[in-house]
C-alpha positions as CSV (number, residue, x, y, z in Angstrom):
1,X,141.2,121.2,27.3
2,X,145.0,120.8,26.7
3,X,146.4,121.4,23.5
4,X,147.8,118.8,21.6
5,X,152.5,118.4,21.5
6,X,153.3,119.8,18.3
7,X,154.5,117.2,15.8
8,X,158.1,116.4,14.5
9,X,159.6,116.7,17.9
10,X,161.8,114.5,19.7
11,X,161.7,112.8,22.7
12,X,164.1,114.9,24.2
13,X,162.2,118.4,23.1
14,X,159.0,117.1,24.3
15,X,160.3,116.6,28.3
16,X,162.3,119.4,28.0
17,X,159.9,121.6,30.3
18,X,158.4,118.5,32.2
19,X,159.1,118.4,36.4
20,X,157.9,115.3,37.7
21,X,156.6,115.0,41.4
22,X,158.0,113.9,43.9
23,X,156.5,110.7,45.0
24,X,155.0,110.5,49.1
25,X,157.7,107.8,49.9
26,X,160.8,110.4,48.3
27,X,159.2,113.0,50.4
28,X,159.2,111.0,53.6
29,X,162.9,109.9,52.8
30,X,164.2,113.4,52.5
31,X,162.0,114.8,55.4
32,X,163.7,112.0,57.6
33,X,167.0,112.0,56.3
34,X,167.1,116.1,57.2
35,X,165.5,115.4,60.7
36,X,168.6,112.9,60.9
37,X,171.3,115.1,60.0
38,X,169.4,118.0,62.8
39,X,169.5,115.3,65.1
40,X,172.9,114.8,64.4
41,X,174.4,118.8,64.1
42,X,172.5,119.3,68.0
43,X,174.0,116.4,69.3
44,X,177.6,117.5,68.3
45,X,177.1,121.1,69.4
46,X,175.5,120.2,72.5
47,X,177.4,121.0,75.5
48,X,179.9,118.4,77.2
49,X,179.2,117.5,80.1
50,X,180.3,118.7,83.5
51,X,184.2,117.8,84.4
52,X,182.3,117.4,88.1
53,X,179.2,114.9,87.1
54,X,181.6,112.6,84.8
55,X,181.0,109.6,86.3
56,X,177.2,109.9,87.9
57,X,175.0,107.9,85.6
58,X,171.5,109.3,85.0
59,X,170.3,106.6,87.6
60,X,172.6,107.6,90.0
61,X,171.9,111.5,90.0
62,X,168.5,110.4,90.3
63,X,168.5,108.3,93.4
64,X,171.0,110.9,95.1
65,X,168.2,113.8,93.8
66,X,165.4,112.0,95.6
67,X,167.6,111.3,98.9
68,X,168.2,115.2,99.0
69,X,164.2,115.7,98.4
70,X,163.6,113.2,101.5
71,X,166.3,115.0,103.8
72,X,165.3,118.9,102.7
73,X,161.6,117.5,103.8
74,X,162.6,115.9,107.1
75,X,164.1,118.9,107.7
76,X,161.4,120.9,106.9
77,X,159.0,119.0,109.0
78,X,161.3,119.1,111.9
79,X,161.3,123.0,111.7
80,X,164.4,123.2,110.5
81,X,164.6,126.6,107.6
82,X,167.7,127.7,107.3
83,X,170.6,125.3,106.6
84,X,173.5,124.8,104.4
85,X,175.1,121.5,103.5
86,X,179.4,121.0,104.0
87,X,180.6,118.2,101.6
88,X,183.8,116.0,103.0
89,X,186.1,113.4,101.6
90,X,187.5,110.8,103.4
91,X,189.4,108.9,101.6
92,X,186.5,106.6,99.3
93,X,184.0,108.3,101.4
94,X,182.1,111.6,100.8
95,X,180.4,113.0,103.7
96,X,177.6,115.7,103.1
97,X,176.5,117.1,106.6
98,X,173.6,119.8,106.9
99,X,174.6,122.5,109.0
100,X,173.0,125.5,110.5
101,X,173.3,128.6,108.1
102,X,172.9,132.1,110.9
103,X,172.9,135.3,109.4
């Protein structure tokens, strides 16, 4: 049983001690509002970048990923186990060759 506010005091003295709660919809708020600011703080000390990838788009690392994958399996299934690739420019062209690796 809770005891009854003493009388004569003011509005003031009687909520001097009172914490209210924080509501579900505050405490959703907050919680995204920090996951916001995280998300923010990671994404500006995240790494830049490679000088060397700047201008391959995901899509395009992708597609030249899975045309490696095709050519290491064809060579694979032609026997082929030790090899080494040479890169070339020529002019707007780049060349990349597979060549035998002998040790």
């Amino acid at each position: 049983m809770m005891k009854k506010p003493p009388r004569g005091l003011s509005d003031k003295d009687m909520l001097k001690n009172y914490v209210e709660e924080q509501s579900v919809e505050a405490q959703l708020l907050t919680a995204a509002k920090k996951a916001e600011k995280r998300r923010l703080v990671e994404e500006s000390e995240a790494p830049p970048e490679p000088l060397a990838k700047g201008g391959f788009t995901k899509e395009l690392t992708e597609k030249l990923g899975m045309e490696l994958l095709a050519l290491k399996i064809e060579l694979a299934t032609s026997g082929v186990k030790s090899y080494g690739f040479k890169v070339e420019r020529f002019g707007e062209k780049i060349t990349l060759t597979v060549t035998d690796k002998k040790f």
